[in-house]
ROPA-728717 format. One line per 5 residues: number of its first residue (from 1); their letters; for each residue x, y, z of C-alpha. Coordinates in steps of 0.001 Angstrom, whole numbers. Layout:
N
NUM	A	X Y Z ~ ...
// end
This chain:
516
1	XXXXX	28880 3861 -19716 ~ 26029 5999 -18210 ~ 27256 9252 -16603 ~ 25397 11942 -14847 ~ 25730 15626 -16163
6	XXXXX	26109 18257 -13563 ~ 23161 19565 -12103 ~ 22960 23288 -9991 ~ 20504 22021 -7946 ~ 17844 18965 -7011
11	XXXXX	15539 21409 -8407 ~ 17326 21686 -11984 ~ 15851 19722 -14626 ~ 19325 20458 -16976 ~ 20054 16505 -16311
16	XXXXX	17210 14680 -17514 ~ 16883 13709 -20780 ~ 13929 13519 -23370 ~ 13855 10224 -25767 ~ 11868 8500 -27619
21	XXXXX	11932 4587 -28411 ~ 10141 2365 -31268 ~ 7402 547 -30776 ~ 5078 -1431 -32689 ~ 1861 102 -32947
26	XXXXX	265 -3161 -32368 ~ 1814 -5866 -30485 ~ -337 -8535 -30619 ~ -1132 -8726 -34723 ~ 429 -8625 -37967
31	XXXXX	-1951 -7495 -39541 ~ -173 -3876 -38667 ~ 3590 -3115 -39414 ~ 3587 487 -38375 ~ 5518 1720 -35427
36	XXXXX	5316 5108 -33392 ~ 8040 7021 -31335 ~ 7192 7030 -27751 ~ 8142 9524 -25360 ~ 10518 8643 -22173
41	XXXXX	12896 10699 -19930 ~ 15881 9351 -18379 ~ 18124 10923 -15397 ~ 21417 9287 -14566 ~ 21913 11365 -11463
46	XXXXX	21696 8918 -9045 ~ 24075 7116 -11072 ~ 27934 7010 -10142 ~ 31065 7040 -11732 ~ 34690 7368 -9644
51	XXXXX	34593 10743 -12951 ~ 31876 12016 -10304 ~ 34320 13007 -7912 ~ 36866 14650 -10167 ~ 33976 16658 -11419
56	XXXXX	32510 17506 -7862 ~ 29370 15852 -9160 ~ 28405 13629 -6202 ~ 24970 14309 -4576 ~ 26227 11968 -2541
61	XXXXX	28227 13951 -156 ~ 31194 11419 207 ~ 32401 8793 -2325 ~ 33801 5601 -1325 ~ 36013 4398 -4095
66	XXXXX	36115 1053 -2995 ~ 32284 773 -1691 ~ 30965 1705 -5476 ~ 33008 -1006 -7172 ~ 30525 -3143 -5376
71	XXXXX	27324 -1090 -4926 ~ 23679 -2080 -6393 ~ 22257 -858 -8889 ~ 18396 -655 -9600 ~ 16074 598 -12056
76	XXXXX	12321 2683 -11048 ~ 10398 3667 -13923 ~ 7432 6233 -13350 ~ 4543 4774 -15044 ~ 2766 7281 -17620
81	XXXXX	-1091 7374 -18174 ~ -4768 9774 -18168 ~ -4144 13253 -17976 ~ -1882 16305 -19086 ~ 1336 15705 -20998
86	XXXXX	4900 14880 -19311 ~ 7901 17202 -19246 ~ 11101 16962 -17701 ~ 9984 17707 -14723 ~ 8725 14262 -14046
91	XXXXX	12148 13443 -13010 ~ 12654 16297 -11206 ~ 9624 17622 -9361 ~ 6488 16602 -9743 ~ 2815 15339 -8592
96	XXXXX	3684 11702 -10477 ~ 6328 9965 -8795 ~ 8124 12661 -6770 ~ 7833 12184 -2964 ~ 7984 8059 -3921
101	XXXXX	10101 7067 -6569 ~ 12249 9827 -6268 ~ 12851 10619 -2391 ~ 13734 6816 -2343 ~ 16190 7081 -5533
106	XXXXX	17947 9556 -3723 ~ 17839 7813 -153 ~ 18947 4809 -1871 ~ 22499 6947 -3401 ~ 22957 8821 -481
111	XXXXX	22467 6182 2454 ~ 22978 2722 717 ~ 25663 4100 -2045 ~ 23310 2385 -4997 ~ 22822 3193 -8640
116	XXXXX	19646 4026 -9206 ~ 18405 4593 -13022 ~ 15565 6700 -13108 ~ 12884 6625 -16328 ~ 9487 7495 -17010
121	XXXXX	7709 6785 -19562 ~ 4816 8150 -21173 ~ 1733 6014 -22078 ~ 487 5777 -26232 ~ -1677 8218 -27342
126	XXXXX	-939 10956 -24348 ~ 1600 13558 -24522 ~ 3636 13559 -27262 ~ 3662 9825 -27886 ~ 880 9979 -30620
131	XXXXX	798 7477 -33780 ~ 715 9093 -36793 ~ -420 6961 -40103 ~ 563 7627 -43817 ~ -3049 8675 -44749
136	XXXXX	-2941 11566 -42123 ~ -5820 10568 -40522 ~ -6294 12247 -36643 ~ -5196 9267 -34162 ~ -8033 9963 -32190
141	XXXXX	-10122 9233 -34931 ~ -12789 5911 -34303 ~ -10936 3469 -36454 ~ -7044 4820 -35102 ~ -7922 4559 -31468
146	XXXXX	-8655 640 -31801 ~ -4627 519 -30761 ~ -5282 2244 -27309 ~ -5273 -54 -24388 ~ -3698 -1099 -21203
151	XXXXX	-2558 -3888 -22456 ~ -921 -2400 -25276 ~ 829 180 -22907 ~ 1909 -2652 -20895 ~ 3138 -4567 -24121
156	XXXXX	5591 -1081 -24137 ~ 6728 -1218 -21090 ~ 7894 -4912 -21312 ~ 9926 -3533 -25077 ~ 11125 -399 -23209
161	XXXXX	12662 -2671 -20172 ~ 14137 -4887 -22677 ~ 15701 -1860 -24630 ~ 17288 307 -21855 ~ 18465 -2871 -20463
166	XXXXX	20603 -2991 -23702 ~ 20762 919 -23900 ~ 22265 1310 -20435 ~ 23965 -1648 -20205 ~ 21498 -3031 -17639
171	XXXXX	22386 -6787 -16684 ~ 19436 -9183 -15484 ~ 20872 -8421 -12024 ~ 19579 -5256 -11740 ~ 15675 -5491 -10542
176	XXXXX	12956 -3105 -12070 ~ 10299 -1625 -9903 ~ 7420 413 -11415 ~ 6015 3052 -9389 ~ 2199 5015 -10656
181	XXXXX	-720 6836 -8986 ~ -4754 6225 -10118 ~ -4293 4477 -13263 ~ -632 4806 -13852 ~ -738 3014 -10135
186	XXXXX	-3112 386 -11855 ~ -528 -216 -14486 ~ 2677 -459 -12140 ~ 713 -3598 -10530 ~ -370 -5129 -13614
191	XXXXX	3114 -4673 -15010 ~ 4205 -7257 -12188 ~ 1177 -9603 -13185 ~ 1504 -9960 -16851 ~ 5637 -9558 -16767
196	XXXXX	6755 -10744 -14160 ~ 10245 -11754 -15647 ~ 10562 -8203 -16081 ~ 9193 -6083 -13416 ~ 10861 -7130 -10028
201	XXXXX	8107 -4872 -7786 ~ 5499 -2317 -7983 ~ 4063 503 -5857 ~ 329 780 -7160 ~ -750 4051 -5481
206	XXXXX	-4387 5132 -5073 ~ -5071 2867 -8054 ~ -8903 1157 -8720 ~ -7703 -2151 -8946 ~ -11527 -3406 -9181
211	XXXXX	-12777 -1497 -13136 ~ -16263 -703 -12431 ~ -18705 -10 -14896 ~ -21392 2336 -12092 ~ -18889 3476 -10288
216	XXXXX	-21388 4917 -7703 ~ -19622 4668 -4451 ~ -17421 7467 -5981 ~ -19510 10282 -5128 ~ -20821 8834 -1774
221	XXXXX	-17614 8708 -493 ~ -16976 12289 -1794 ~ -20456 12649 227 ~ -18500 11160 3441 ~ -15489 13527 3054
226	XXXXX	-17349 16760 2496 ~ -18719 16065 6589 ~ -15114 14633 7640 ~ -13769 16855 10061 ~ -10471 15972 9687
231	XXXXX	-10107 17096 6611 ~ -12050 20977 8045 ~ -15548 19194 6268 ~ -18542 19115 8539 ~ -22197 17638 8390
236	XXXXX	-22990 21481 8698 ~ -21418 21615 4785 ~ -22525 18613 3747 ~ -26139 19728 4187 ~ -25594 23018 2920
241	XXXXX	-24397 21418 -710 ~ -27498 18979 -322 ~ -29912 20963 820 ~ -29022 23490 -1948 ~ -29060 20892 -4899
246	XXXXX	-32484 19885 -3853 ~ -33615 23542 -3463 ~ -32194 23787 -7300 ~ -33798 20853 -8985 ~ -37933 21815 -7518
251	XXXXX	-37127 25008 -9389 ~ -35945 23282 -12640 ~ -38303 21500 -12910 ~ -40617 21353 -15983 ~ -43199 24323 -15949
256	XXXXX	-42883 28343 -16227 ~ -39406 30191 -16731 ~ -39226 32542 -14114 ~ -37440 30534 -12533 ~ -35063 29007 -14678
261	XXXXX	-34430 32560 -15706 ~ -33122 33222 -11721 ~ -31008 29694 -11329 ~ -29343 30820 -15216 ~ -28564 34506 -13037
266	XXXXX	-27797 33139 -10106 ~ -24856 30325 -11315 ~ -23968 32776 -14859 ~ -24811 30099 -16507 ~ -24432 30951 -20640
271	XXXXX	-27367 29963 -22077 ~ -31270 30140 -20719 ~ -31909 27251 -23521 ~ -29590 24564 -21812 ~ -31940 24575 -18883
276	XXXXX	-34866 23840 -21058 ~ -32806 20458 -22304 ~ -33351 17848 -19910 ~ -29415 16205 -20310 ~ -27756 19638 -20079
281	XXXXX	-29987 19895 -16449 ~ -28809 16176 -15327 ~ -25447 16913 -15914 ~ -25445 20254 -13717 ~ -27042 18754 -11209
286	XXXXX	-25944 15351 -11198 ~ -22074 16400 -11182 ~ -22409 18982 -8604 ~ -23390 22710 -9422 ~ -19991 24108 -8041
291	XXXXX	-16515 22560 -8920 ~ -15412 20942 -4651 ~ -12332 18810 -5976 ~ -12348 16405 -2930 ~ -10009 13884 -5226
296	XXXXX	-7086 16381 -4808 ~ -7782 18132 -1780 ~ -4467 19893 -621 ~ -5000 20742 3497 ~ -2115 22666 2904
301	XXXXX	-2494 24974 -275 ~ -2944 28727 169 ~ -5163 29842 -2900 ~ -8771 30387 -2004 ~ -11262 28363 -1679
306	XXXXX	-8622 25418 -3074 ~ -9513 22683 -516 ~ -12432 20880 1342 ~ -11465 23105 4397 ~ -11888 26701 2869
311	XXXXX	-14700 25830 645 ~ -16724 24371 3401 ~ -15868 27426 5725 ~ -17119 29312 2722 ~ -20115 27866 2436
316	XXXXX	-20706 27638 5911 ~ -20779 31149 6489 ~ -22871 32317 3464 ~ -26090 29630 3928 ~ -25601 31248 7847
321	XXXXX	-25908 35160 6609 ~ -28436 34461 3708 ~ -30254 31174 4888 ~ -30270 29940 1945 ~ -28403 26727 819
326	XXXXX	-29002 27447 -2753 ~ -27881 31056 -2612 ~ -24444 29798 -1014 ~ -23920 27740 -3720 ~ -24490 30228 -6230
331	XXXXX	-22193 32843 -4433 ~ -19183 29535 -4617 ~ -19817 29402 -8155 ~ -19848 32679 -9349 ~ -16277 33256 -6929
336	XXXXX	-15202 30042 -8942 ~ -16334 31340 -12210 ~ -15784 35102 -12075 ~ -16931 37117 -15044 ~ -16513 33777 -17504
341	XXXXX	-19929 32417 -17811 ~ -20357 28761 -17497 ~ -21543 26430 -19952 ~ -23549 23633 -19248 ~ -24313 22550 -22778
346	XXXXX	-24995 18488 -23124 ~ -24857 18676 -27028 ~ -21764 20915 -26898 ~ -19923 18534 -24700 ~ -20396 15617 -27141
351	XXXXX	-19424 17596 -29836 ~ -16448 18798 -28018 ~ -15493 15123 -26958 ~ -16238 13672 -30714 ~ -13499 15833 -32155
356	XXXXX	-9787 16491 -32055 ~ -10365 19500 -29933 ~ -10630 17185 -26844 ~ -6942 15288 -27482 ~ -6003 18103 -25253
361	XXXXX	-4512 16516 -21355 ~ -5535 13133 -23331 ~ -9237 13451 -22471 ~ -10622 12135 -25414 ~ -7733 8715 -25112
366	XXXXX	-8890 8728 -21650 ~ -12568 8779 -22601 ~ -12216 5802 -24862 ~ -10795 3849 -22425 ~ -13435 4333 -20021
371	XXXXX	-15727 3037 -22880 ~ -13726 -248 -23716 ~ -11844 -885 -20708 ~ -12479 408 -17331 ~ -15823 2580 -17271
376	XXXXX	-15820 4047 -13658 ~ -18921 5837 -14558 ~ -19373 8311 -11395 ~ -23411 8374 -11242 ~ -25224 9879 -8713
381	XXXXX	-28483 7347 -8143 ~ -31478 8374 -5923 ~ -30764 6066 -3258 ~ -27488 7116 -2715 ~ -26027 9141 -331
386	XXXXX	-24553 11674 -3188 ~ -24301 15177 -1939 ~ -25252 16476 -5173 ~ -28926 16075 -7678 ~ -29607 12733 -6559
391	XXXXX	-30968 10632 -9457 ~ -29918 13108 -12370 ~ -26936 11133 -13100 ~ -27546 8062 -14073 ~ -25844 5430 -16262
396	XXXXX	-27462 5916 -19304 ~ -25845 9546 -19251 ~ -22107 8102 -19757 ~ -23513 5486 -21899 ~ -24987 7583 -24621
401	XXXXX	-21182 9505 -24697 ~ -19283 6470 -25497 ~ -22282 5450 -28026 ~ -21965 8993 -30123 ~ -18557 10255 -29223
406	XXXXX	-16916 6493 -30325 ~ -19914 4738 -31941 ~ -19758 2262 -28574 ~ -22795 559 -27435 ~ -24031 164 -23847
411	XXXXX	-23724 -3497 -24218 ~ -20508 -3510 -25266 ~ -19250 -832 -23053 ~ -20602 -3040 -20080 ~ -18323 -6391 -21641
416	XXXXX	-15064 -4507 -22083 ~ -15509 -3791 -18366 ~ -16184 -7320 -17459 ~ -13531 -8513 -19957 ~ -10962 -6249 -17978
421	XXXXX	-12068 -7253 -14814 ~ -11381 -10799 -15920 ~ -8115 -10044 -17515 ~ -6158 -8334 -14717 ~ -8602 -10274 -11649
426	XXXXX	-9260 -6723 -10137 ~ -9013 -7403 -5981 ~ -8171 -10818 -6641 ~ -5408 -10364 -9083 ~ -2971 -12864 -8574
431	XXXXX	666 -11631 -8137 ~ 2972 -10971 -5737 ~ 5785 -7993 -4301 ~ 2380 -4954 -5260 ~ 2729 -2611 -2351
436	XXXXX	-1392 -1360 -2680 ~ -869 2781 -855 ~ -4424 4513 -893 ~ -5792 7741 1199 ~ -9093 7509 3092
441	XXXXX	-10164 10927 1885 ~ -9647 9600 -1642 ~ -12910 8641 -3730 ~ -11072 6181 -5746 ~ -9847 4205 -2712
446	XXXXX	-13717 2480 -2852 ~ -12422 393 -5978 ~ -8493 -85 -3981 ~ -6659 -3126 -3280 ~ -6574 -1905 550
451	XXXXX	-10465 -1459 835 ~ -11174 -4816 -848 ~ -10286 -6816 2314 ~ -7953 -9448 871 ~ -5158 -10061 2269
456	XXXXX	-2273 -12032 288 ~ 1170 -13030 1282 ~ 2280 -11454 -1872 ~ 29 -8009 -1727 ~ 904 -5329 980
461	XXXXX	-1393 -2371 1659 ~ -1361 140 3741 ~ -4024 3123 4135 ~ -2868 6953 4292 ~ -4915 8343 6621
466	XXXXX	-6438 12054 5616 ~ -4946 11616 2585 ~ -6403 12489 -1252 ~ -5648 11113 -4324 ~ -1649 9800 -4175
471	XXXXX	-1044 12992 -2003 ~ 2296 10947 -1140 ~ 3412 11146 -4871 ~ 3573 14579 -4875 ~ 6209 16929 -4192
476	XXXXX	7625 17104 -791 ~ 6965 19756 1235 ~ 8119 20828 5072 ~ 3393 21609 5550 ~ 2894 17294 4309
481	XXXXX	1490 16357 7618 ~ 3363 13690 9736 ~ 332 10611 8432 ~ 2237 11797 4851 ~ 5644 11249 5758
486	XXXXX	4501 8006 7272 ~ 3256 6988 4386 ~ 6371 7653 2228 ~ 8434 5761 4892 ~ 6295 2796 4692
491	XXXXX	6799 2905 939 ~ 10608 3476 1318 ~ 10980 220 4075 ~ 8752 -1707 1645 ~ 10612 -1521 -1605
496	XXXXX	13990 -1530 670 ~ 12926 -4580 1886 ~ 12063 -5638 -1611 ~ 15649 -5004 -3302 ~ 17353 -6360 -56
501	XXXXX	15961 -9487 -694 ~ 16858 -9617 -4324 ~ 20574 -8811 -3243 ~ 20668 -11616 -1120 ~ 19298 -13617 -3570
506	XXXXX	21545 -12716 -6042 ~ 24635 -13062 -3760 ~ 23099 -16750 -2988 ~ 23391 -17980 -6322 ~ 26378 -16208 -7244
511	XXXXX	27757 -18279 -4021 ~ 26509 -21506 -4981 ~ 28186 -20888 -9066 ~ 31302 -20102 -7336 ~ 31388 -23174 -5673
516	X	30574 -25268 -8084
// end
């Protein structure tokens, strides 16, 4: 029998658990017998016993005996994917499946008396759920990463359902729902697709349902957001950072090195001789000369210079007092930088990205995928309305990484896109019970479900509005803005709605064996 150990708070992290399960390194051959422990975290605290209420463990507030005997009970797991390793936390507090999967958990034991079982699980080759193989070769070697894919990942998830349902005693009546933002989000949908015996629902949140190989309309809609005013952008700051980029790339260009010498001053850049190599100079200007992280912008964060709001206020105001876009630029970077200098080195990237150094927050598993799955190259093409060194980032750029940092060629990078796209349908994947949740201020949201405009019986969407990258997933806090807190309760009616109508199902057929 599950039972939930005492927690001090909703904020203590004491109750969830850190496991690991065996899975088969490769699902779909023999040619492989080798297994590797995956990491998951479990939390039964949204799980009652009638012990609960001897031990004054009830989050609940007030226990009905006879109500539990016949409560539901349901099952989220919080999809793991791209970036830094999992903790405890995950369960607890955090930017993954918090103000979701979690708020609802709770709203589900404390206003409709369920069990809810709580997991997350963390995706191969992120975190701690590495492969190791008897010659001790690195896993993120060329020939070891050949078993990192989405559809492995989702080949665990279908053995990790089938476990805990033997685990924690988990009958077929109790419906899973998967819950994920960005890719995580685009797992939790194709979870439903390809197991749909398994997976009851999803909540796909800010996820690019439609893989892209040029994924230009990235940065133009970062263009879009840096004038929104909604958001404190402005057309005012959106010209500054263009303006200033253009200003930039007349100087660079081939010819004397006066001033190259003033651009490697004015941005404390580390090296004079990456400004003489034409990829390290398409990278810094085709990515943006100052670090503006639109994709996460908080509206209510209190650092400096920490959202579109303050940075464009910053900017703003210096291109007023100097006149000079450039020079406002260069005074963001060096407040962004301080006294570390930064480095803009092509050929030390792709060393750094061809060796074990870059397993770090999974970017080199994350890389790889881009190259044989998913590509959402973010180029910035002369005839688009990028706000940053229009036509320095082009295709080719990404294309020679996956070629040298995984011995990947463009042609085949540009098939494993296609072959994706194919595989999971993109916006016309064919499913049904995916609740699609994206933000307009989100870059991503150009490749969502919601902008694709389908419409299926069996796909919901709904669009956050001034919202960034799953902002809804995050934490809850008393500054989310009201569009926020309509967005969770969209999320919590949907899935609600979801689970209702598996009850009545359920009691349907357990009605029709009883009378037969």
């Amino acid at each position: 029998m599950t039972t939930r150990e005492p927690v001090e708070s909703e904020e203590d992290p004491s109750d969830v658990q850190e496991l690991y399960i065996s899975q088969k390194l490769d699902h779909f051959s023999s040619k492989t017998n080798l297994n590797f422990q995956q990491r998951y975290f479990y939390t039964a605290r949204y799980v009652y016993t009638s012990d609960d209420v001897q031990n004054g463990n009830n989050l609940r507030g007030t226990f009905d005996r006879n109500k539990d005997s016949h409560a539901p009970t349901y099952a989220f797991i919080c999809m793991g994917g791209e970036g830094p390793s999992l903790d405890k936390s995950v369960l607890v507090n955090s930017v993954h499946c918090s103000g979701d999967m979690l708020a609802l958990a709770k709203i589900l034991s404390t206003e409709r008396n369920a069990n809810v079982h709580v997991f997350a699980i963390e995706h191969r080759y992120y975190g701690k759920s590495y492969p190791t193989f008897p010659d001790g070769s690195s896993p993120v070697s060329n020939d070891n990463l050949v078993y990192l894919s989405s559809r492995q990942a989702l080949a665990d998830l279908a053995h990790f359902i089938t476990y805990v349902k033997q685990e924690y005693t988990l009958s077929d009546q109790v419906p899973f729902v998967t819950f994920g933002g960005s890719y995580p989000g685009v797992l939790a949908a194709s979870a439903r697709l390809k197991y749909p015996h398994l997976v009851y629902a999803a909540v796909s949140s800010s996820a690019p349902l439609q893989v892209q190989l040029d994924f230009y309309g990235y940065k133009d809609w970062v263009a879009k957001d840096l004038a929104n005013e909604m958001v404190g952008g402005s057309q005012e700051c959106l010209n500054v950072i263009q303006e200033g980029h253009i200003a930039i790339a007349e100087i660079l260009q081939p010819g004397p090195m006066d001033g190259k010498e003033m651009i490697k001053d004015m941005f404390n850049l580390c090296s004079l001789d990456d400004l003489n190599d034409p990829k390290s100079v398409r990278a810094f200007l085709g990515d943006g000369v100052v670090d503006i992280d639109v994709q996460e912008n908080d509206p209510s964060c209190d650092e400096g210079l920490c959202n579109i709001a303050k940075v464009c206020d910053f900017l703003t105001d210096e291109s007023k007092s100097s006149s000079d876009p450039m020079e406002a630029l260069a005074m963001l970077s060096r407040n962004q930088t301080k006294d570390t200098c930064k480095d803009i080195s092509w050929e030390g990237m792709i060393e750094f990205l061809s060796s074990d150094k870059s397993i770090v927050d999974g970017t080199r598993s994350w890389l790889y995928q881009t190259c044989t799955e998913v590509g959402f190259y973010q180029t910035c093409h002369s005839n688009s309305t990028c706000p940053f060194g229009r036509g320095f980032h082009d295709l080719d750029a990404d294309l020679e990484i996956c070629q040298r940092a995984f011995g990947i060629g463009p042609d085949e990078v540009a098939e494993n896109v296609q072959a994706t796209l194919e595989y999971y349908g993109g916006w016309n994947i064919e499913t049904s019970r995916v609740l699609s949740i994206n933000g307009d201020i989100d870059p991503w949201s150009d490749l969502s479900y919601s902008n694709s405009g389908r419409k299926s019986d069996g796909l919901d969407s709904f669009w956050s509005i001034g919202a960034s990258h799953h902002y809804w997933t995050h934490e809850v806090k008393p500054t989310d803005g009201l569009n926020i807190m309509r967005t969770r309760e969209f999320i919590y009616n949907w899935v609600m709605k979801q689970l209702e109508e598996f009850d009545s199902n359920q009691k349907h057929r357990t009605d029709i064996l009883a009378a037969s």
